[in-house]
C-alpha positions as CSV (number, residue, x, y, z in Angstrom):
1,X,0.0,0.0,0.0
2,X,0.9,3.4,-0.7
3,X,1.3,6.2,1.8
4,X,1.0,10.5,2.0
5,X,2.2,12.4,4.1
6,X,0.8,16.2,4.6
7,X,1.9,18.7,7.4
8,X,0.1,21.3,8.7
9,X,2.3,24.1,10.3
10,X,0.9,25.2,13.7
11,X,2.3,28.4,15.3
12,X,2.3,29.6,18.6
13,X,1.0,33.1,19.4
14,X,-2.5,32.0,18.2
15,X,-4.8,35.3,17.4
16,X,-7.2,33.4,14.7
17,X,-8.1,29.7,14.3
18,X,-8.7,29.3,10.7
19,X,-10.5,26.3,9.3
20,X,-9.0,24.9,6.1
21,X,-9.2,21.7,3.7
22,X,-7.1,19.3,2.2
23,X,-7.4,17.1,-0.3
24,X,-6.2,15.4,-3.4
25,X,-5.1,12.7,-5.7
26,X,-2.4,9.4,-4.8
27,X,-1.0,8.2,-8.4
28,X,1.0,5.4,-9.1
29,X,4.8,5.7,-11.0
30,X,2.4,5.4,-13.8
31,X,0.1,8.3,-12.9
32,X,-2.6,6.0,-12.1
33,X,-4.9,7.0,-9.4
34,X,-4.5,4.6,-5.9
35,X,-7.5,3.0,-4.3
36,X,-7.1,2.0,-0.7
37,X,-3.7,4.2,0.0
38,X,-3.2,5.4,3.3
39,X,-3.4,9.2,3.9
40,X,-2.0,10.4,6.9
41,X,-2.1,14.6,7.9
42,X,-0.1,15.7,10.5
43,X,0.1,18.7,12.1
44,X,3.8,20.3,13.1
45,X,4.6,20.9,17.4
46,X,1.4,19.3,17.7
47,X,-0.5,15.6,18.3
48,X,-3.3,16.7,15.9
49,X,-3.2,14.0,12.9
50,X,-6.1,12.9,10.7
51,X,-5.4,9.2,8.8
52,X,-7.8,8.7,5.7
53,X,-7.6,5.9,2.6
54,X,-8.3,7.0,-1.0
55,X,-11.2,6.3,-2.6
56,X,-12.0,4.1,-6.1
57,X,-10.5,7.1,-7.8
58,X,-7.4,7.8,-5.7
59,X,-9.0,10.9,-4.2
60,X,-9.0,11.8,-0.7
61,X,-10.6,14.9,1.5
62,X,-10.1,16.1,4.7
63,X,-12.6,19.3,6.0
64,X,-12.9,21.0,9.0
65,X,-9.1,20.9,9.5
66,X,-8.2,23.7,12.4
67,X,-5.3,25.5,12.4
68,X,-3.9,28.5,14.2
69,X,-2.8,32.3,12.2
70,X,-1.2,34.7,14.1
């Protein structure tokens, strides 16, 4: 199985907590999509981590994803 992995940069100072998205495409050497791989988001200097699998069409989509702007 293939695997992603995304960071999200958390900072410290927080004034705003922004909600964001993530979310794309795992190919294959041969720019195939990837059903099944494992999608893993982790945030920097903190334990905040969403895991997720690709759908029939490699795609993947994380909402709702917090993170702080100063």
């Amino acid at each position: 199985m293939k695997s992603l992995l995304l960071s999200v940069c958390l900072t410290t100072g927080v004034r705003a907590i922004v909600l964001g998205s993530v979310r794309g495409v795992v190919h294959d050497p041969d720019h195939r999509p990837v059903a099944g791989a494992h999608v893993s988001i982790q945030a920097m200097g903190s334990e905040f981590s969403v895991a997720l699998l690709t759908n029939a069409e490699g795609s993947f989509e994380a909402t709702g994803l917090r993170y702080c702007r100063s």
